[in-house]
ROLOTI-524175 format. One record per atom (N, C-alpha, C): residue number from 1; atom name; x, y, z; residue in three letters. Coordinates in nm, 4 decimals. Layout:
N
<nr = NUM	atom = CA	x = X	y = Y	z = Z	rest = ALA> .
...
END
This chain:
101
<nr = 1	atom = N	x = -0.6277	y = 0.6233	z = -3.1300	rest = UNK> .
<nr = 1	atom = CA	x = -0.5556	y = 0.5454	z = -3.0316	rest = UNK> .
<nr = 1	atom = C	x = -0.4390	y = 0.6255	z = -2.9733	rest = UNK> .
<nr = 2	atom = N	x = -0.3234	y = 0.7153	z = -3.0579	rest = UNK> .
<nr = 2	atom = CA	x = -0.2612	y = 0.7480	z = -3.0131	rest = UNK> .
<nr = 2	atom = C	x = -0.3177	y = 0.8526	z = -2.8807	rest = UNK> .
<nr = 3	atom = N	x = -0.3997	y = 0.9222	z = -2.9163	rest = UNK> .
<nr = 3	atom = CA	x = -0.4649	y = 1.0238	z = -2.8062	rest = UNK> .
<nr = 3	atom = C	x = -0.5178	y = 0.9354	z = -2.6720	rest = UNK> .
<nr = 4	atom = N	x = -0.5503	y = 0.8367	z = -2.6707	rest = UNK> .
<nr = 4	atom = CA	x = -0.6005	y = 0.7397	z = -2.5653	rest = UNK> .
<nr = 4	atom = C	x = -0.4230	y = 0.7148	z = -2.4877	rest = UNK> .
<nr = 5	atom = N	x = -0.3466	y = 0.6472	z = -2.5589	rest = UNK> .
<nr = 5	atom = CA	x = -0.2028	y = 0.6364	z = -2.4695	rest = UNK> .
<nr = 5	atom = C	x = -0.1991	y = 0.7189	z = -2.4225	rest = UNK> .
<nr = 6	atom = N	x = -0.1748	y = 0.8765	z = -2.4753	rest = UNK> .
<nr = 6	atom = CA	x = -0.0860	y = 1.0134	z = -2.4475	rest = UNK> .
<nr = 6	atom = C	x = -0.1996	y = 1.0347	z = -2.3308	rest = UNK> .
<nr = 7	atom = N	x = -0.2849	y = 1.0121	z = -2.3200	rest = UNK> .
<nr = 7	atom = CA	x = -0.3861	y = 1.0477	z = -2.1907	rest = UNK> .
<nr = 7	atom = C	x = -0.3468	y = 0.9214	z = -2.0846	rest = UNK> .
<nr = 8	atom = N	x = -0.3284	y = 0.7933	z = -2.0900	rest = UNK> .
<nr = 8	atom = CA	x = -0.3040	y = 0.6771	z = -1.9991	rest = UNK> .
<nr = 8	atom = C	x = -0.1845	y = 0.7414	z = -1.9326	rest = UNK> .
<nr = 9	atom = N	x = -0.0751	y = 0.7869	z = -2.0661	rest = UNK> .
<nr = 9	atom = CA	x = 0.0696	y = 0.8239	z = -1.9547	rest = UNK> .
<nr = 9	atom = C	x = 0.0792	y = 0.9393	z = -1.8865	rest = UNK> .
<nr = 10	atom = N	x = -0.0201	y = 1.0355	z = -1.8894	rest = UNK> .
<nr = 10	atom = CA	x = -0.1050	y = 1.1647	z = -1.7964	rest = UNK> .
<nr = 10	atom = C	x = -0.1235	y = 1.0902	z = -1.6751	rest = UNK> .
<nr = 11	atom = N	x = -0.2105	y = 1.0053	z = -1.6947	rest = UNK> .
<nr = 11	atom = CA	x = -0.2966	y = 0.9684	z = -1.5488	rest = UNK> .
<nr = 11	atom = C	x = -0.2012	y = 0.8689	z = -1.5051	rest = UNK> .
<nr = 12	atom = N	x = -0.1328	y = 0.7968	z = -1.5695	rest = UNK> .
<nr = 12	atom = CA	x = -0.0694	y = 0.7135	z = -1.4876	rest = UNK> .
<nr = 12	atom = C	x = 0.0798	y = 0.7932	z = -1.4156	rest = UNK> .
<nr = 13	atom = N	x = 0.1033	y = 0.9211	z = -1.4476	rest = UNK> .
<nr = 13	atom = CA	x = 0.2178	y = 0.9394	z = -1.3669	rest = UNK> .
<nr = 13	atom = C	x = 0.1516	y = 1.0040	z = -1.2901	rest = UNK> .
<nr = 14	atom = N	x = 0.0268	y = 1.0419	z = -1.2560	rest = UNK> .
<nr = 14	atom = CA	x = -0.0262	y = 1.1269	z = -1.1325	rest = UNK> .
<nr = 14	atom = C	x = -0.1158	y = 1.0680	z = -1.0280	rest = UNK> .
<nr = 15	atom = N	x = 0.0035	y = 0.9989	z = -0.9850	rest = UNK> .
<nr = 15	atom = CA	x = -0.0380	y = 0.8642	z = -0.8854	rest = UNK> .
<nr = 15	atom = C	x = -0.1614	y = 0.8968	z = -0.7581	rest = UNK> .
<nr = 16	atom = N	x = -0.1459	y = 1.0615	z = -0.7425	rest = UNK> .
<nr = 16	atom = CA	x = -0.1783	y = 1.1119	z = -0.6625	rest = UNK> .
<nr = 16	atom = C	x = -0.3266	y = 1.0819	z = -0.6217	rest = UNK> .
<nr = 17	atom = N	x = -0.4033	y = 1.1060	z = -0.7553	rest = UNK> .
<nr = 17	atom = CA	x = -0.5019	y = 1.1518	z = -0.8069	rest = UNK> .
<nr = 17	atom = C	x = -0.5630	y = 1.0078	z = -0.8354	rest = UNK> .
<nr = 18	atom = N	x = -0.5215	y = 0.8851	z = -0.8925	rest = UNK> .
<nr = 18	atom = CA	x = -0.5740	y = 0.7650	z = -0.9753	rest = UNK> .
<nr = 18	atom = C	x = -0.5306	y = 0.6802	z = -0.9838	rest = UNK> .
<nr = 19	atom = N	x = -0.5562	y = 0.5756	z = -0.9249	rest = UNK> .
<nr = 19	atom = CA	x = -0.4726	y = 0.4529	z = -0.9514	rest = UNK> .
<nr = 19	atom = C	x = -0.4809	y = 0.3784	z = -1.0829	rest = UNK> .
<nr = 20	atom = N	x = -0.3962	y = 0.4453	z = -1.1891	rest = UNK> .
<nr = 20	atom = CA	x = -0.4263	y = 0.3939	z = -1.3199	rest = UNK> .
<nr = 20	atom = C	x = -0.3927	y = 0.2688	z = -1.3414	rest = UNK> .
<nr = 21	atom = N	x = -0.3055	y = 0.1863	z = -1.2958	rest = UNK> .
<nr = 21	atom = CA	x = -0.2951	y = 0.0790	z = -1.3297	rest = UNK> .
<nr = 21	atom = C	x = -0.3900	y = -0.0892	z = -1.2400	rest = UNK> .
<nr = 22	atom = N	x = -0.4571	y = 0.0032	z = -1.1417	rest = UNK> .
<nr = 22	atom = CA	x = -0.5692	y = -0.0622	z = -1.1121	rest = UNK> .
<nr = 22	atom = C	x = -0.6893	y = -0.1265	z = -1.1672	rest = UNK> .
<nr = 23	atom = N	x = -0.6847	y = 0.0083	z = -1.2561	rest = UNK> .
<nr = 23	atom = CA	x = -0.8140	y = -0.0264	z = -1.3108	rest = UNK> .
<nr = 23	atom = C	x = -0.7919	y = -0.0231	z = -1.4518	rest = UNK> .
<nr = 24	atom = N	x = -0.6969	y = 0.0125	z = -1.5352	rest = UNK> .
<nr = 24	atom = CA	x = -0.6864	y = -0.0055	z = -1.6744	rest = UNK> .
<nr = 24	atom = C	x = -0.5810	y = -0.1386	z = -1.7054	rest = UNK> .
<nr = 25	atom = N	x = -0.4942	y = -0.2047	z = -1.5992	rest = UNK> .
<nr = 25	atom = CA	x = -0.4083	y = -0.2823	z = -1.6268	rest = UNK> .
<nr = 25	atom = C	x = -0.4839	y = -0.4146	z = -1.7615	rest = UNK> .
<nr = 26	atom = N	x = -0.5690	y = -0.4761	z = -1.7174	rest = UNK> .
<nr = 26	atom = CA	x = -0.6330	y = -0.5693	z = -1.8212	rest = UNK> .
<nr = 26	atom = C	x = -0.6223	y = -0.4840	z = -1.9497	rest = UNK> .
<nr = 27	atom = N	x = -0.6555	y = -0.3702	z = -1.9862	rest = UNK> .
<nr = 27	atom = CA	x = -0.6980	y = -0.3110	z = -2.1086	rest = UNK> .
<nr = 27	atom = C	x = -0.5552	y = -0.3039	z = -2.1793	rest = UNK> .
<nr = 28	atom = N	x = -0.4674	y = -0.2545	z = -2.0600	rest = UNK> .
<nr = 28	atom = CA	x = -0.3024	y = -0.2656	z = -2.1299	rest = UNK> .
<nr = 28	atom = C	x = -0.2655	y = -0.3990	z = -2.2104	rest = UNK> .
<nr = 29	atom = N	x = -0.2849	y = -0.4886	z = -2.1161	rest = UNK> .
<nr = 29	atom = CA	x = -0.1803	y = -0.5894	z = -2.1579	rest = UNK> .
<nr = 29	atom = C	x = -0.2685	y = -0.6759	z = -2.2637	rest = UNK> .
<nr = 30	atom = N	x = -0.4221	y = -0.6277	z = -2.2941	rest = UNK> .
<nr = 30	atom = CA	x = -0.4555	y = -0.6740	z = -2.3545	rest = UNK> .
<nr = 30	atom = C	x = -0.4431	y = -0.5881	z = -2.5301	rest = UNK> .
<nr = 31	atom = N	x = -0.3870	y = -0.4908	z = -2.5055	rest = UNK> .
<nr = 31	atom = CA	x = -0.3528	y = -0.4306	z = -2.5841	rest = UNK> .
<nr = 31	atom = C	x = -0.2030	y = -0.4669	z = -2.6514	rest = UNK> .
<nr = 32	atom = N	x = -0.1223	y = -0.5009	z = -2.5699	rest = UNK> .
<nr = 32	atom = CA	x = 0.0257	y = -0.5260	z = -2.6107	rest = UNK> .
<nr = 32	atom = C	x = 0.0213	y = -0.6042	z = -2.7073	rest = UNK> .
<nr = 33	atom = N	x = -0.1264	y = -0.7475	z = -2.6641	rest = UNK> .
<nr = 33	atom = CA	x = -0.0956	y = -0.8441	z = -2.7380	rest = UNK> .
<nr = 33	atom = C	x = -0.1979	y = -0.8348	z = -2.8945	rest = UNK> .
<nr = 34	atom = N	x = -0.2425	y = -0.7205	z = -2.8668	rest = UNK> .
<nr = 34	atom = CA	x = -0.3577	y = -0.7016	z = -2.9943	rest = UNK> .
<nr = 34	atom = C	x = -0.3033	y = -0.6003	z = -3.0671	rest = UNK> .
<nr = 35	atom = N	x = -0.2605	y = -0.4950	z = -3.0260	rest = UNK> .
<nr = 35	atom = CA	x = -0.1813	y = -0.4069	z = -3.1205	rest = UNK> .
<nr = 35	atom = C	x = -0.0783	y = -0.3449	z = -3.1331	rest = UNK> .
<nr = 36	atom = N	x = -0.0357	y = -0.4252	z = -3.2520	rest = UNK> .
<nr = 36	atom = CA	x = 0.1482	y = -0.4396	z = -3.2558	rest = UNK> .
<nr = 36	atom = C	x = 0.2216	y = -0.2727	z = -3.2771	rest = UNK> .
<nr = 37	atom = N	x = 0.1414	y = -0.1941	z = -3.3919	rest = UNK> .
<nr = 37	atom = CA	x = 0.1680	y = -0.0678	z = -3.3868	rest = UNK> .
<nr = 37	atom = C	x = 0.2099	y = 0.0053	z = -3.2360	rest = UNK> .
<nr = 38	atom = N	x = 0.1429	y = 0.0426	z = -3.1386	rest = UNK> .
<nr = 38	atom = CA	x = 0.1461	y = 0.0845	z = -3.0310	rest = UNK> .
<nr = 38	atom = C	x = 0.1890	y = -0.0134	z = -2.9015	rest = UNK> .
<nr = 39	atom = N	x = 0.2169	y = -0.1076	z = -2.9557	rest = UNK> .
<nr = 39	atom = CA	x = 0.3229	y = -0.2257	z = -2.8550	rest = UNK> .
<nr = 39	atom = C	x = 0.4236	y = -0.1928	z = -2.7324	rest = UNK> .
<nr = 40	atom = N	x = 0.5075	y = -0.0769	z = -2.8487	rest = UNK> .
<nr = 40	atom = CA	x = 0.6215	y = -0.0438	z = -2.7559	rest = UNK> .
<nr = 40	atom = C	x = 0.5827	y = 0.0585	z = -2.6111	rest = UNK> .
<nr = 41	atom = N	x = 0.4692	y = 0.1505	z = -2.6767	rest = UNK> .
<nr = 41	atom = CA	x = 0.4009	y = 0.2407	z = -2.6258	rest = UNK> .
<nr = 41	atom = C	x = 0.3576	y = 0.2386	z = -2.4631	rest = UNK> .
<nr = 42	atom = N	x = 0.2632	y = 0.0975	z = -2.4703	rest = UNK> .
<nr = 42	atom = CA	x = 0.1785	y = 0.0487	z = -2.3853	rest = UNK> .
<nr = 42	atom = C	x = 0.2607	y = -0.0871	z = -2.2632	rest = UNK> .
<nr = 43	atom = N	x = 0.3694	y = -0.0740	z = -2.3296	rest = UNK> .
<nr = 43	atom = CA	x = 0.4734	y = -0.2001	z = -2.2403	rest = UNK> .
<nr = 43	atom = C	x = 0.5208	y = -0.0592	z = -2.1571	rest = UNK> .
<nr = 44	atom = N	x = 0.5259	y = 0.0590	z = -2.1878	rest = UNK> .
<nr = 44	atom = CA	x = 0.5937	y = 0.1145	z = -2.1068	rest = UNK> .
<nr = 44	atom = C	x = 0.4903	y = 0.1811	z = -1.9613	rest = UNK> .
<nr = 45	atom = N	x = 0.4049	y = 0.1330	z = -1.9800	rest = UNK> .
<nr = 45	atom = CA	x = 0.2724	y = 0.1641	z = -1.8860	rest = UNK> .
<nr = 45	atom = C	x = 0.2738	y = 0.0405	z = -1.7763	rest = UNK> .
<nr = 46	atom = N	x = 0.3127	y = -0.1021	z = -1.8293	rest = UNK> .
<nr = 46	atom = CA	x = 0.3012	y = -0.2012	z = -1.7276	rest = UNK> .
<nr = 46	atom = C	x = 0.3576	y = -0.1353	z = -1.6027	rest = UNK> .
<nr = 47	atom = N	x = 0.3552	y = -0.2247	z = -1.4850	rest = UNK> .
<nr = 47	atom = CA	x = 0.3746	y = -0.2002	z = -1.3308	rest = UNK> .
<nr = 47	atom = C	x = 0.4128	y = -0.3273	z = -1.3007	rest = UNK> .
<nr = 48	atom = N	x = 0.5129	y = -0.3124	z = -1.2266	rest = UNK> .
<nr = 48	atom = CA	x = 0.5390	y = -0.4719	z = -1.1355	rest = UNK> .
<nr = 48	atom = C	x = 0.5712	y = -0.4404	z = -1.0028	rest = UNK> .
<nr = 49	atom = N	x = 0.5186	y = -0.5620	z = -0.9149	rest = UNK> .
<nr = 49	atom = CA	x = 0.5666	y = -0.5011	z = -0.7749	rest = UNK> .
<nr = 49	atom = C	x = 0.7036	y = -0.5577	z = -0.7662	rest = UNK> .
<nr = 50	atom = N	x = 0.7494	y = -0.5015	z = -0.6312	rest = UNK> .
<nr = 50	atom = CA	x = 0.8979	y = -0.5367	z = -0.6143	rest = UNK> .
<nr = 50	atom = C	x = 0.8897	y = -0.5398	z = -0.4874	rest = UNK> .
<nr = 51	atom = N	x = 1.0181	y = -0.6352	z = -0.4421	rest = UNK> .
<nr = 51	atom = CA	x = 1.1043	y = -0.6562	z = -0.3295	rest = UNK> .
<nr = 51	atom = C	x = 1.1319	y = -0.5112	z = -0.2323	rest = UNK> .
<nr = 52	atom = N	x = 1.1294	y = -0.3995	z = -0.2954	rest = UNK> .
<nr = 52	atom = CA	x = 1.2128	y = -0.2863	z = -0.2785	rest = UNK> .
<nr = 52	atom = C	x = 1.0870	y = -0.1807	z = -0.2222	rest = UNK> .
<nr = 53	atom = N	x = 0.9641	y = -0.1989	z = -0.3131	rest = UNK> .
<nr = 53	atom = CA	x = 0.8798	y = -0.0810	z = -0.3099	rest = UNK> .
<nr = 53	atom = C	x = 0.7216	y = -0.2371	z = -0.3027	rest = UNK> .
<nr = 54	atom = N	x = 0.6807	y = -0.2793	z = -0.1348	rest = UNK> .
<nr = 54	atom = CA	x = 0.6050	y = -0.3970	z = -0.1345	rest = UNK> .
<nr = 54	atom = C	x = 0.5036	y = -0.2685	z = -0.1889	rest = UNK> .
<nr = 55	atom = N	x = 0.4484	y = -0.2045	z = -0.1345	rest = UNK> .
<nr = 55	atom = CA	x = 0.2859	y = -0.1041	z = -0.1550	rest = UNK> .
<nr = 55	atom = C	x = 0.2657	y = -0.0778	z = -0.2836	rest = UNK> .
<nr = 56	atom = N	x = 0.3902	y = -0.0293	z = -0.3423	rest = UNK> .
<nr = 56	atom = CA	x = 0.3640	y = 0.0477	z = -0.4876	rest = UNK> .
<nr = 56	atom = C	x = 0.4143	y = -0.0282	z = -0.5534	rest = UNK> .
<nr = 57	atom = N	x = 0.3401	y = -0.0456	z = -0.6995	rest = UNK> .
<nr = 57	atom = CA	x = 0.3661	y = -0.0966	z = -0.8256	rest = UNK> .
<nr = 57	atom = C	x = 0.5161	y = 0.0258	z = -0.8623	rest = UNK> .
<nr = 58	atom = N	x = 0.5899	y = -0.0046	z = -1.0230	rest = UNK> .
<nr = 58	atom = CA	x = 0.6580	y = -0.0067	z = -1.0318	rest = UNK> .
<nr = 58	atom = C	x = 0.7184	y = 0.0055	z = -1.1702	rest = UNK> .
<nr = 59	atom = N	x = 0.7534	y = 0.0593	z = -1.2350	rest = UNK> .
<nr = 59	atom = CA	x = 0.7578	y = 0.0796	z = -1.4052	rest = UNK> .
<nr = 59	atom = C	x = 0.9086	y = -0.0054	z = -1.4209	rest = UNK> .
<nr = 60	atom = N	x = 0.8994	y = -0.0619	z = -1.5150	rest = UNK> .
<nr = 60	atom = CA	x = 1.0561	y = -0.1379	z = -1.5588	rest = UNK> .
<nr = 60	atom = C	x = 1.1444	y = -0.0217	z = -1.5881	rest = UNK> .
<nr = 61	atom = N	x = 1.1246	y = 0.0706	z = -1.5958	rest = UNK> .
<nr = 61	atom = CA	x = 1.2033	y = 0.1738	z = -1.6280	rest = UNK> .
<nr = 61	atom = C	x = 1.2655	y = 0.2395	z = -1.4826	rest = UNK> .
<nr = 62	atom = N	x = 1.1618	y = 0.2585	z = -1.3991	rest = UNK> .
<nr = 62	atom = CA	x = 1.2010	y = 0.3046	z = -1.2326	rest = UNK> .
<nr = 62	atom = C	x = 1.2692	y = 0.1571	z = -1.1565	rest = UNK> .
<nr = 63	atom = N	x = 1.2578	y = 0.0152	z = -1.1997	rest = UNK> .
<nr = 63	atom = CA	x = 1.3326	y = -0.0689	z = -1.1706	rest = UNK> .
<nr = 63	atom = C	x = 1.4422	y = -0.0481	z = -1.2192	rest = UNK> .
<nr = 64	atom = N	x = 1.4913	y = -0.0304	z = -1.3240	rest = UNK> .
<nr = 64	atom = CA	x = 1.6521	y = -0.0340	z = -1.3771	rest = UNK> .
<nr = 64	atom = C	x = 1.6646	y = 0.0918	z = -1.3032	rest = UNK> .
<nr = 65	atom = N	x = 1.6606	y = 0.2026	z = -1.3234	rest = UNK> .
<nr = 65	atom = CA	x = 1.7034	y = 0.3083	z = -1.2350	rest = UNK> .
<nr = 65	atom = C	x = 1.7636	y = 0.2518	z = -1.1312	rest = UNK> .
<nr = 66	atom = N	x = 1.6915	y = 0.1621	z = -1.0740	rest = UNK> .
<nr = 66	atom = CA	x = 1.7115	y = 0.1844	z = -0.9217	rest = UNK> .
<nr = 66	atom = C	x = 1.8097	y = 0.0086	z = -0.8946	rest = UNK> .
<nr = 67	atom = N	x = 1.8073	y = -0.0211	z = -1.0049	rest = UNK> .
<nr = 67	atom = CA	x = 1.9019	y = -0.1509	z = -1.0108	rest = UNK> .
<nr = 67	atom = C	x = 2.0945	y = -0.1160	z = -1.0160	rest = UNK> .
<nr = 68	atom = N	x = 2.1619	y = -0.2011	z = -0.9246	rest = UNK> .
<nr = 68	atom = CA	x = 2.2740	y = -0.2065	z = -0.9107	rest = UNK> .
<nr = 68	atom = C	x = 2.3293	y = -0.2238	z = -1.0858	rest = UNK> .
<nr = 69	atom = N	x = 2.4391	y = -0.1422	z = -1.0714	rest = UNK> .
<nr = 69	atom = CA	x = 2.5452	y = -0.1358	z = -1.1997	rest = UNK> .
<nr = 69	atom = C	x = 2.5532	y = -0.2698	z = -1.3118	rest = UNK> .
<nr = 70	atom = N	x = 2.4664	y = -0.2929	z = -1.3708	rest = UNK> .
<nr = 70	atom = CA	x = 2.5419	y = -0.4359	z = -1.4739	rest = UNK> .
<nr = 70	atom = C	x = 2.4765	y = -0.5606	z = -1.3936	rest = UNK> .
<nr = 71	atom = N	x = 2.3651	y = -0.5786	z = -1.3507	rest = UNK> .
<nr = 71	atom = CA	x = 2.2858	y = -0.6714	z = -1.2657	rest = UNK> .
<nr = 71	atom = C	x = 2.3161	y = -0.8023	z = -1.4078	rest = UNK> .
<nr = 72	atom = N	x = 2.4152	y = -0.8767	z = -1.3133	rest = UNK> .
<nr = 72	atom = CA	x = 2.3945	y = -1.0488	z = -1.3954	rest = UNK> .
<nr = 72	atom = C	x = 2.2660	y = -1.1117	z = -1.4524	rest = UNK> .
<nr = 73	atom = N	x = 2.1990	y = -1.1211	z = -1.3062	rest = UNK> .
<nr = 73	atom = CA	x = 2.0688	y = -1.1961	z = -1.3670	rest = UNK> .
<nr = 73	atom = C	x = 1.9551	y = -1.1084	z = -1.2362	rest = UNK> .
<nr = 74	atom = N	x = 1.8692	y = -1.0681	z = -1.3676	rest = UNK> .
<nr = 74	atom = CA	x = 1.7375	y = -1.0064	z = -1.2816	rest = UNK> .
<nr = 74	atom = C	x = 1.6493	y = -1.1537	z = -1.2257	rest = UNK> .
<nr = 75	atom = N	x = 1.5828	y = -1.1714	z = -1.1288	rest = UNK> .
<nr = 75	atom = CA	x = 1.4944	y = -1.2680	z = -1.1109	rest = UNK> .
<nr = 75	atom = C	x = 1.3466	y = -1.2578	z = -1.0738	rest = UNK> .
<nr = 76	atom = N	x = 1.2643	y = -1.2966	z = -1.1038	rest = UNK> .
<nr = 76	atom = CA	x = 1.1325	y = -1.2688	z = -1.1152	rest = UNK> .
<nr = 76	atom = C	x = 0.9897	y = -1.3793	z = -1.0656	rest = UNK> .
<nr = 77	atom = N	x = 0.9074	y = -1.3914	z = -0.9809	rest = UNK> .
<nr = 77	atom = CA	x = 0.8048	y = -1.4871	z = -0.9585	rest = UNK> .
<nr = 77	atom = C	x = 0.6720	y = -1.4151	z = -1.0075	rest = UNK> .
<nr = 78	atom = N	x = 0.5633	y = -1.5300	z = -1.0426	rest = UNK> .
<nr = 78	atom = CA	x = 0.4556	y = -1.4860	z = -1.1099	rest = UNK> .
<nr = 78	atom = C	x = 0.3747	y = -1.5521	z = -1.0140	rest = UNK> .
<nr = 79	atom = N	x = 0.2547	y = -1.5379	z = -0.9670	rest = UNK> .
<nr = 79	atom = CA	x = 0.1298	y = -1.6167	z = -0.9161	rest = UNK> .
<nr = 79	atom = C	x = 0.0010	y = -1.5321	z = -0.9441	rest = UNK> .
<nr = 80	atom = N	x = -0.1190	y = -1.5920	z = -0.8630	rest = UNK> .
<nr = 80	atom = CA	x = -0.2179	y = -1.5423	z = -0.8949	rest = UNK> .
<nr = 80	atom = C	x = -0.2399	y = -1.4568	z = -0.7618	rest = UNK> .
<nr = 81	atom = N	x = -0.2255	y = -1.4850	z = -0.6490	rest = UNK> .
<nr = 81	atom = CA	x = -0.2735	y = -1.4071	z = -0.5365	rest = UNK> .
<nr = 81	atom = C	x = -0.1032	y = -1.3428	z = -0.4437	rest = UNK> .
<nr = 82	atom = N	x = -0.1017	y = -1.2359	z = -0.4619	rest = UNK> .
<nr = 82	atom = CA	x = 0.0239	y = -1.1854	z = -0.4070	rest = UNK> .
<nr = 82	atom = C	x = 0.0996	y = -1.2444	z = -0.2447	rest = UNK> .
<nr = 83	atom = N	x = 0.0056	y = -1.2839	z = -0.1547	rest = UNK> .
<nr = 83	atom = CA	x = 0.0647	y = -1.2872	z = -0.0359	rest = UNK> .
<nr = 83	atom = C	x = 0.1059	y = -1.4546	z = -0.0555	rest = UNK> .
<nr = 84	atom = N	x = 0.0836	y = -1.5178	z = -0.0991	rest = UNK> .
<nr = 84	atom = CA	x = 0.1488	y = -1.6483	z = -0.1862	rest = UNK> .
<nr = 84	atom = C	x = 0.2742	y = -1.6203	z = -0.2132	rest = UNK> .
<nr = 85	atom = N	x = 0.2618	y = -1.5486	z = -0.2902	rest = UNK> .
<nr = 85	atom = CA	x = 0.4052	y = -1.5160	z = -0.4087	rest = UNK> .
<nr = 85	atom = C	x = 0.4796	y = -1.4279	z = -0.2584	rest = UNK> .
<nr = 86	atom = N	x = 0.4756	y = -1.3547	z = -0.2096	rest = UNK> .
<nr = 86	atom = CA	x = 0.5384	y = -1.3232	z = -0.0801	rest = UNK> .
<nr = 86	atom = C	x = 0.6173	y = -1.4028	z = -0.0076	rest = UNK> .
<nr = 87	atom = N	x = 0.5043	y = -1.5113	z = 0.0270	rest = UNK> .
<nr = 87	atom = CA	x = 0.6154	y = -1.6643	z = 0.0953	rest = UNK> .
<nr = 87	atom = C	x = 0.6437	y = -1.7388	z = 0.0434	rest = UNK> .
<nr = 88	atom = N	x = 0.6861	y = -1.7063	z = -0.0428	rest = UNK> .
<nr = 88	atom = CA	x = 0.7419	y = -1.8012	z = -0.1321	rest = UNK> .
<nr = 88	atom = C	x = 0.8493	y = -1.8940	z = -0.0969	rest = UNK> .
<nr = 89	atom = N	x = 0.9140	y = -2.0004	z = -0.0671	rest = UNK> .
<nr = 89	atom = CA	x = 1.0208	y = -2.0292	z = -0.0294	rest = UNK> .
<nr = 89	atom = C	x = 1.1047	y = -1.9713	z = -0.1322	rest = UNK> .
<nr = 90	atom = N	x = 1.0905	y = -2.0196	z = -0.2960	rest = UNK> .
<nr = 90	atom = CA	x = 1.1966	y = -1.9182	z = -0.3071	rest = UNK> .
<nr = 90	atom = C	x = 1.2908	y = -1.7648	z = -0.2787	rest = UNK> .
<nr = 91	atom = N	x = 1.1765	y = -1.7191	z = -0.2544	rest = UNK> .
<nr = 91	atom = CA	x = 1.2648	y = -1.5939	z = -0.2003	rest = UNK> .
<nr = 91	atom = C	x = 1.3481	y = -1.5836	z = -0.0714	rest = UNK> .
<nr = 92	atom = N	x = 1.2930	y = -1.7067	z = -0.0188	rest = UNK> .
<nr = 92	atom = CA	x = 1.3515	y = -1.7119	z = 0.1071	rest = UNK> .
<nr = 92	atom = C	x = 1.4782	y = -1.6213	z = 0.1123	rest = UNK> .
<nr = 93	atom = N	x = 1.5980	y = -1.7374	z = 0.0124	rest = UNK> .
<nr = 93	atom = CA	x = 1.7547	y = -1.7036	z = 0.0351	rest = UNK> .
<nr = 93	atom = C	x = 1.7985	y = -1.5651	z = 0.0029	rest = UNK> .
<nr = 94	atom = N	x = 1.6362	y = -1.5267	z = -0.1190	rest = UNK> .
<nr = 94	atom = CA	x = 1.6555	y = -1.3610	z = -0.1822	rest = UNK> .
<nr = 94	atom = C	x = 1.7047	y = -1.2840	z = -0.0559	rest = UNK> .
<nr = 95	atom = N	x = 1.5355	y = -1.2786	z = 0.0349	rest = UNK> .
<nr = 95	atom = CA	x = 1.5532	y = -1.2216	z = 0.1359	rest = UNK> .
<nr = 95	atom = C	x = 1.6446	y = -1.1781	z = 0.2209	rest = UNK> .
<nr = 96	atom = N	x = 1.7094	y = -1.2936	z = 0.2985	rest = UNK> .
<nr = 96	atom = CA	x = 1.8257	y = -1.3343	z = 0.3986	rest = UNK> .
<nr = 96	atom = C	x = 1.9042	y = -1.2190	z = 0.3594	rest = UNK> .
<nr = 97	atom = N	x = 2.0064	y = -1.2812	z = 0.1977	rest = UNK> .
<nr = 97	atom = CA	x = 2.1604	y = -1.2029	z = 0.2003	rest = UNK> .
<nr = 97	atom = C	x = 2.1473	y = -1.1066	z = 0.0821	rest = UNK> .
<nr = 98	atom = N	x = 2.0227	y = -1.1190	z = -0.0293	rest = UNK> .
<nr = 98	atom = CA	x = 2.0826	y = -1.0609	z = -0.1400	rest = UNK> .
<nr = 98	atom = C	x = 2.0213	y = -0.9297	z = -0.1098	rest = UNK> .
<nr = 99	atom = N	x = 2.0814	y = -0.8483	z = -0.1865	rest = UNK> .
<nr = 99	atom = CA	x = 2.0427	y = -0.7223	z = -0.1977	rest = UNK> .
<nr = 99	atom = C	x = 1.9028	y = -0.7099	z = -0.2403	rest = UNK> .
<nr = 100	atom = N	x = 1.8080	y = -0.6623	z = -0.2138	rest = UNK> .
<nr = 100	atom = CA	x = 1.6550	y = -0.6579	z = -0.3330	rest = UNK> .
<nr = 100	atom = C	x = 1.6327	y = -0.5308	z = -0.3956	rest = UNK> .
<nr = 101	atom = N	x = 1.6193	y = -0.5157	z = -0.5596	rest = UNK> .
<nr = 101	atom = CA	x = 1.5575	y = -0.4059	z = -0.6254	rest = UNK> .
<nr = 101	atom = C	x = 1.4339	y = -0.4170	z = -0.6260	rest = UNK> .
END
C-alpha cells in the first residue's frame, strides 16, 4: 500500500499529464474511511473546488496557502451536481462583498 500512495502523490502533482483525481477520487475517499493506518496519507490527496480557482480542483493545503492571515470561519457547500452548488443563493452575499479563497 505504501508504494500505491507514493505513486498517487507522483501522478497527482503532474497535473499536466493526468487528471488524478478524476479518476481515482472514489478509491481515495474510500480509502480514508477503510484504512486508518494510511488515513492521514490519503486526506492529503483530496481536491476541493473553490470560489478562487472555478476550473481546478484544489488541495486543503494550496487552500490555506492561499487563505487570508487567521481566517475566523472557513465556509463550505456540498451538493451533488456542481452548477447547483454555483447558484446557490447562499453564496450569493459570499460573492457580492466577501473576499473568496
Amino acid at each position: 500500500m505504501k508504494k500505491c500512495i507514493e505513486i498517487f502523490f507522483e501522478i497527482a502533482e503532474n497535473k499536466s499529464v493526468y487528471n488524478f483525481y478524476e479518476f481515482f477520487s472514489k478509491n481515495v475517499k474510500l480509502g480514508i474511511h477503510k484504512d486508518s493506518q494510511n488515513r492521514s496519507k490519503l486526506v492529503e490527496l483530496l481536491r476541493y473546488h473553490s470560489t478562487h480557482s472555478v476550473d481546478e480542483m484544489i488541495s486543503w493545503k494550496c487552500y490555506v496557502t492561499r487563505a487570508r492571515a487567521n481566517p475566523n470561519d472557513i465556509y463550505y457547500i456540498t451538493g451533488e451536481i456542481k452548477k447547483t452548488v454555483e447558484n446557490s443563493p447562499f453564496l450569493k452575499k459570499l460573492k457580492r462583498g466577501a473576499v473568496m479563497q
